[in-house]
N, C-alpha and C positions, 0 to 999 in steps of 0.2 A: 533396412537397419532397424533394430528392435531397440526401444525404448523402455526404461524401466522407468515404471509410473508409480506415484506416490502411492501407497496405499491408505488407505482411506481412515484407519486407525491413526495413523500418523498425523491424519487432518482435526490435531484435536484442540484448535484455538477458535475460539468465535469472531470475528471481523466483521465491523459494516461499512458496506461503499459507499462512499461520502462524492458525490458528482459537483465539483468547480458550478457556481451559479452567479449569474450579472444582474443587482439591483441597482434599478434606474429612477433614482427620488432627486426629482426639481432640477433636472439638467446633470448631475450629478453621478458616477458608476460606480458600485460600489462591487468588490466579488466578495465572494465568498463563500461557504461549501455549504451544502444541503442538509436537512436533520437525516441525523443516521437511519439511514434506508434498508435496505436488502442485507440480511444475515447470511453470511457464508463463513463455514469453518477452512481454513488455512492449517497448512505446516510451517511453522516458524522459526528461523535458524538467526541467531548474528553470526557476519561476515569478520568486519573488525568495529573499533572503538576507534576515536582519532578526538584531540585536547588540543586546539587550537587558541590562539588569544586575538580576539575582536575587540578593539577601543578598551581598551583594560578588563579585557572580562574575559573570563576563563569559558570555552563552552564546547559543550560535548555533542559529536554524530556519530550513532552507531548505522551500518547499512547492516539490512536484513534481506535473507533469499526468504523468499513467501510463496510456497506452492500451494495452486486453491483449483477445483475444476475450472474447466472454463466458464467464461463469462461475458459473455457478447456486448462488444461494444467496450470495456474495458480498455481507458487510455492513460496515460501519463495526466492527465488532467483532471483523473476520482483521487483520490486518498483512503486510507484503509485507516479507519476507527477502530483501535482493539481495547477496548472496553475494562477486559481483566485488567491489563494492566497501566492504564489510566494513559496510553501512549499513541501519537496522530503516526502514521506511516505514509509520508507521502512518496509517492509511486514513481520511479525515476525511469526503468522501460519496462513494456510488458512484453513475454516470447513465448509466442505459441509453440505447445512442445509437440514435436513430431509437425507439425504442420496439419494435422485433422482436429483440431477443437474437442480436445477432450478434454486437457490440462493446460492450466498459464505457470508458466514460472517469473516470477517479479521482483525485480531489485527494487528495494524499499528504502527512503533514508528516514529516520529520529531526528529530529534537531530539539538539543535539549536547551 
């Protein structure tokens, strides 16, 4: 089966992977994600927009397809930093495309 792969012009957003981390201060766990690490440019699409009401507050999730080369090790558990535009992408599955590790395609959610 032939797969059409991104082209690489198309990859023209900067993203940094942000890897999930456990600080352990006085018996205490705290998580939280790593300083912006490794640069990789992504293609970035929104999916839909969806306006929800939580406790009286109005709030907004956009989900994003995010195609980027591969990237070893890459789980549900980094988060994508895209910097332009001031926005955290947390990563909800990653799928190896074609199954040989050339390209990740990843559903992204915004929680605003």
């Amino acid at each position: 089966m032939a797969f059409k792969w991104t082209p690489t012009g198309e990859m023209r957003h900067q993203v940094f992977v942000q890897a999930k981390n456990h600080t352990v201060t006085k018996g205490s766990v705290t998580e939280g994600y790593s300083a912006p690490g490794t640069a990789i440019f992504a293609k970035i699409a929104p999916v839909r927009g969806q306006e929800f009401v939580l406790a009286d507050q109005q709030r907004g999730t956009t989900t994003y397809v995010v195609n980027i080369r591969f990237f070893s090790g890459l789980t549900p558990d980094h988060r994508l930093n895209w910097q332009d535009k001031n926005k955290v992408l947390n990563i909800i599955s990653v799928e190896d495309i074609g199954g040989i590790e050339r390209e990740h395609r990843l559903m992204c959610r915004e929680d605003t």
